[in-house]
C-alpha positions in Angstrom: 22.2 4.6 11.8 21.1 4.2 15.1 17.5 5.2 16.4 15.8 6.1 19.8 13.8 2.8 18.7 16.6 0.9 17.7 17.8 1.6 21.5 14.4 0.8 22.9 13.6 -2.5 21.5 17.1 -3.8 22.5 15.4 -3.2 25.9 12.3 -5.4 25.1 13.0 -8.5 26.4 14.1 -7.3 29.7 10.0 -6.2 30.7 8.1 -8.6 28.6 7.4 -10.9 31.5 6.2 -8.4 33.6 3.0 -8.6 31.3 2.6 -11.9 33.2 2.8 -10.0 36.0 -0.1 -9.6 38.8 1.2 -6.0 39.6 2.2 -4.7 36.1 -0.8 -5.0 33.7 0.3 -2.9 30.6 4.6 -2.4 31.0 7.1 -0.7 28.2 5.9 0.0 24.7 2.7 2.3 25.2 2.6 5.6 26.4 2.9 4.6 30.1 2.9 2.1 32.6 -0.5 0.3 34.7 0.2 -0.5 37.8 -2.5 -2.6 39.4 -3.8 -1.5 42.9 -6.8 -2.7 44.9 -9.2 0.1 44.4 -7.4 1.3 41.1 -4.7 1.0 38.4 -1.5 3.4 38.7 -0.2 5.1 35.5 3.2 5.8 35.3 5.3 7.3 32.7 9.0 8.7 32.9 10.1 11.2 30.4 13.6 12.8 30.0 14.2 16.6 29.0 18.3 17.4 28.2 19.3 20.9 27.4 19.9 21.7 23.6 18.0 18.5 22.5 14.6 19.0 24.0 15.2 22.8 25.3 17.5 25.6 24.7 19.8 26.3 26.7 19.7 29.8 27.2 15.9 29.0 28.5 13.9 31.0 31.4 14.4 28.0 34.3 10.7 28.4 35.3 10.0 27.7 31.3 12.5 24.5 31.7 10.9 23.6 34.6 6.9 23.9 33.2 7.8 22.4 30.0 9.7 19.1 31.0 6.9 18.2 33.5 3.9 19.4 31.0 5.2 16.8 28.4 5.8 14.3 30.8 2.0 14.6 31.7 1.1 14.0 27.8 1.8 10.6 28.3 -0.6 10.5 31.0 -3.0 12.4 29.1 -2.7 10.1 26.1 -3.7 6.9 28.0 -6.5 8.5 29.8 -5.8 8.9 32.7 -5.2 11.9 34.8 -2.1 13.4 37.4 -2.0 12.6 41.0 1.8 12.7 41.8 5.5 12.9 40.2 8.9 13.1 41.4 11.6 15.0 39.6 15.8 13.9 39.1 17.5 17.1 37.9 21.3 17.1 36.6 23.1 20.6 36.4 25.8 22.8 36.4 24.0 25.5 37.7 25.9 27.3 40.7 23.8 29.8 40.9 21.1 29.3 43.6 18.8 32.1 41.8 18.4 29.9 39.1 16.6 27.1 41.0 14.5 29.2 42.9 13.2 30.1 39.3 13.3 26.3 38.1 10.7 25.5 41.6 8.7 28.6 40.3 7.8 26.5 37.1 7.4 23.5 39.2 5.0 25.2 41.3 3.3 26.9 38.2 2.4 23.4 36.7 1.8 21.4 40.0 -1.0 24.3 40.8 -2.1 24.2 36.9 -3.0 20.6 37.2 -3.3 19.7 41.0 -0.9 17.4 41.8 2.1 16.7 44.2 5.3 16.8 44.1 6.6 13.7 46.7 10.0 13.2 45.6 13.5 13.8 43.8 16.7 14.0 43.4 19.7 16.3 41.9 23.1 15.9 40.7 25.7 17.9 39.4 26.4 17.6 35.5 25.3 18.5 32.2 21.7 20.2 32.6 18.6 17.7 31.9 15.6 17.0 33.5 13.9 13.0 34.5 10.5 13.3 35.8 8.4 10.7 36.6 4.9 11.2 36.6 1.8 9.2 38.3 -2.1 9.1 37.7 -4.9 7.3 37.8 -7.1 6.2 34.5 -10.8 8.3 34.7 -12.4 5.1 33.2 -9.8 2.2 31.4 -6.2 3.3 30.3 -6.5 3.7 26.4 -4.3 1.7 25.0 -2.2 2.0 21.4 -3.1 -1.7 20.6 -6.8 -1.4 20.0 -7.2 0.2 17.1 -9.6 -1.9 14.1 -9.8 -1.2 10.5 -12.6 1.3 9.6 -12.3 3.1 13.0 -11.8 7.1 12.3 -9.1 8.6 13.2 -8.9 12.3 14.9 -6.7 15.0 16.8 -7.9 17.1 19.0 -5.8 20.5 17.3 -3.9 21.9 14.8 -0.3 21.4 14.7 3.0 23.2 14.4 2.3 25.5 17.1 5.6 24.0 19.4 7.4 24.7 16.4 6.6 28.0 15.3 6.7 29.1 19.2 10.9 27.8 18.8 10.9 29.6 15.7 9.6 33.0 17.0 11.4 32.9 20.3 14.8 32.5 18.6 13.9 35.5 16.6 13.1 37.0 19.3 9.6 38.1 17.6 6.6 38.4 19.9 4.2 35.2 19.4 1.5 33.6 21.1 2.7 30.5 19.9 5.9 30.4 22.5 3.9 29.6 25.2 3.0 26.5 23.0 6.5 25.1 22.7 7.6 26.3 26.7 4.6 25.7 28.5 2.3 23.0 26.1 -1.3 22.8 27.5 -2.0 18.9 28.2 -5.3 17.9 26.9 -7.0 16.0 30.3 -10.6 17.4 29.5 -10.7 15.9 26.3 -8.7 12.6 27.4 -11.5 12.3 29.7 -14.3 12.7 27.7 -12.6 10.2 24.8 -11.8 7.4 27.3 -15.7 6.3 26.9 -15.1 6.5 23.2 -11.6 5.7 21.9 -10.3 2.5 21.2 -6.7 3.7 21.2 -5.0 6.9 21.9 -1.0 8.6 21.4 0.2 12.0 22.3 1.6 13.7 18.9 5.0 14.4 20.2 7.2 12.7 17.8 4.9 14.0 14.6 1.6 13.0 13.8 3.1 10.2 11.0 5.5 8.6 13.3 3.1 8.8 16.2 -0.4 7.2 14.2 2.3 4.9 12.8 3.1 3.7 16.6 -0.5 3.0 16.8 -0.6 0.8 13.9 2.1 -1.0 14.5 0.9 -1.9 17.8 -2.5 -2.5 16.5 -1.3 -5.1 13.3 -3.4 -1.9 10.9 -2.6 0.7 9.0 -3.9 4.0 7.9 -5.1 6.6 5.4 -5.0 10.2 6.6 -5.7 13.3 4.2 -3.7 16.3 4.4 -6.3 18.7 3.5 -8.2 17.9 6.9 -5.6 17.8 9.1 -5.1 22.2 10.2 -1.6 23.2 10.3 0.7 26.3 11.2 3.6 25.8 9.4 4.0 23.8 6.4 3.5 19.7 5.4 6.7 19.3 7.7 4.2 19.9 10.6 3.0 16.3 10.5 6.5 14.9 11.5 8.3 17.3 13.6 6.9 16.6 16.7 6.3 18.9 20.2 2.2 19.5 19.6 0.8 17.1 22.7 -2.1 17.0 20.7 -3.6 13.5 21.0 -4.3 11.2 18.3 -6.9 8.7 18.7 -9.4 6.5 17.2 -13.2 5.5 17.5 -15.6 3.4 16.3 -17.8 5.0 13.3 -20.7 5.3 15.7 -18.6 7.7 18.2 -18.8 10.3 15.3 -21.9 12.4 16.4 -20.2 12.4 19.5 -17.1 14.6 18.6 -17.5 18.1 17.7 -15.6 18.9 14.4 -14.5 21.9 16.0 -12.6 20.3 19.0 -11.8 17.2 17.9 -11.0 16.9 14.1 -11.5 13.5 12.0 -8.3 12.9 9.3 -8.9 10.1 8.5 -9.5 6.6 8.7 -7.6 2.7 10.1 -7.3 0.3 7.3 -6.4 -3.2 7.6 -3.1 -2.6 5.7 0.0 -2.2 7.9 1.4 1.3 6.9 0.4 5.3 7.3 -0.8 6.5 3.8 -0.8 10.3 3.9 -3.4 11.0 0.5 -3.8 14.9 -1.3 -6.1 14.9 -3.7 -6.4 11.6 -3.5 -2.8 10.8 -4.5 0.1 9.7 -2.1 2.4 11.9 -0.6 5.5 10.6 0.6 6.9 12.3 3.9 9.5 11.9 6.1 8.3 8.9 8.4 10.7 9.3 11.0 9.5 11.6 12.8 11.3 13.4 15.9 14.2 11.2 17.2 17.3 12.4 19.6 19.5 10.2 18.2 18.8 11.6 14.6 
């Protein structure tokens, strides 16, 4: 069966020279982009939002609007850098003009929310999805997935499930304060910025925590043990692989741990040299779904 990674590596050896590059300095395979400048690198990451695989359709426009830039961001967010800039490409069947004055409404909503510009787009008519591309600068060096080492500790900076149980409630149409989680996810910049003196790798958890800690292992040439009695959830164990938290996931050196407040950013676990996410209860293995969220699945 065919996979979103599948598609992506098949892509690989189209940007692999650009790491020889003078301009590109990290290209495809992490989180985002660096662009080199003169006074400072440029972060850029591109994400794509398509009705009924990444929204609802029957969705509030200002909530379609918020949410496909807000987890766009999260890949800013996750190499540590923060927003300056994005542009938006926007396909739809919309004829109603109402409904795009409500779509700018979220995209003013979020530009104020995080102070940024908007400085570009374009729209076409067709089945409803979203592209945005989003730009920022790093608030010390980007934070890479490939840096990870074996005994670093690994943390997230929240509990997860809340994206899902917000879908959940709002198709029950029961009142939640988790919606708000899954339409308008907050992106974690104050704590990027306080772990980019710290971490020595860093991933958003928007594919599920085991697929996502996985990425950074794999880039890394480690593996991992995690234990499911520290890691909060909402839900159930199926919280750790569906996805749509924008938590981050990161590691740190053992000294970095008086650093972190328990409270606000939450150790799980810990890098080993093997090459594969162990998920431990008790102490004894729990085999999960590894897969994590995929569109083409």
């Amino acid at each position: 069966m065919i996979s979103e990674s599948d598609i992506l590596e098949s892509f690989q050896h189209l940007v692999e020279n650009q790491f020889q590059s003078d301009l590109v300095l990290v290209g495809s395979g992490d989180d985002a982009a660096v662009i080199k400048k003169q006074d400072k690198n440029l972060i850029h990451s591109l994400d794509i939002s398509k009705v009924n695989t990444h929204f609802p359709e029957n969705s509030n426009p200002e909530d379609i609007a918020y949410r496909s830039i807000a987890v766009a961001l999260s890949d800013l967010a996750a190499m540590g850098a923060y927003p300056s800039f994005m542009t938006i490409g926007l396909t739809s069947d919309k004829k109603d003009i109402y409904w795009y004055k409500q779509f700018t409404k979220g995209v003013a909503s979020i530009i104020d929310d995080y102070n940024m510009k908007l400085v570009g787009g374009d729209i076409t008519y067709g089945e409803l999805n979203v592209c945005v591309n989003v730009f920022g600068y790093p608030f010390k060096e980007p934070i890479l997935r490939s840096n990870a080492k074996p005994n670093d500790l690994v943390y997230i900076t929240g509990s997860l499930g809340k994206g899902r149980k917000g879908l959940l409630d709002w198709k029950k149409n029961k009142k939640s304060k988790y919606i708000s989680d899954y339409f308008r996810p907050k992106v974690n910049f104050k704590k990027s910025k306080y772990i980019s003196s710290l971490a020595s790798s860093c991933i958003d958890i928007s594919d599920g925590l085991i697929k996502d800690l996985n990425s950074i292992c794999k880039s890394s040439g480690v593996g991992a043990s995690i234990k499911l009695e520290k890691i909060p959830i909402i839900n159930d164990i199926n919280d750790l692989s569906y996805g749509d938290d924008y938590e981050l996931c990161f590691t740190c050196e053992e000294k970095y741990k008086k650093d972190l407040n328990q409270d606000d950013y939450i150790q799980i676990g810990i890098i080993t040299s093997g090459s594969d996410v162990e998920l431990l209860n008790q102490d004894e293995n729990i085999n999960l779904n590894k897969e994590g969220w995929d569109s083409f699945i």
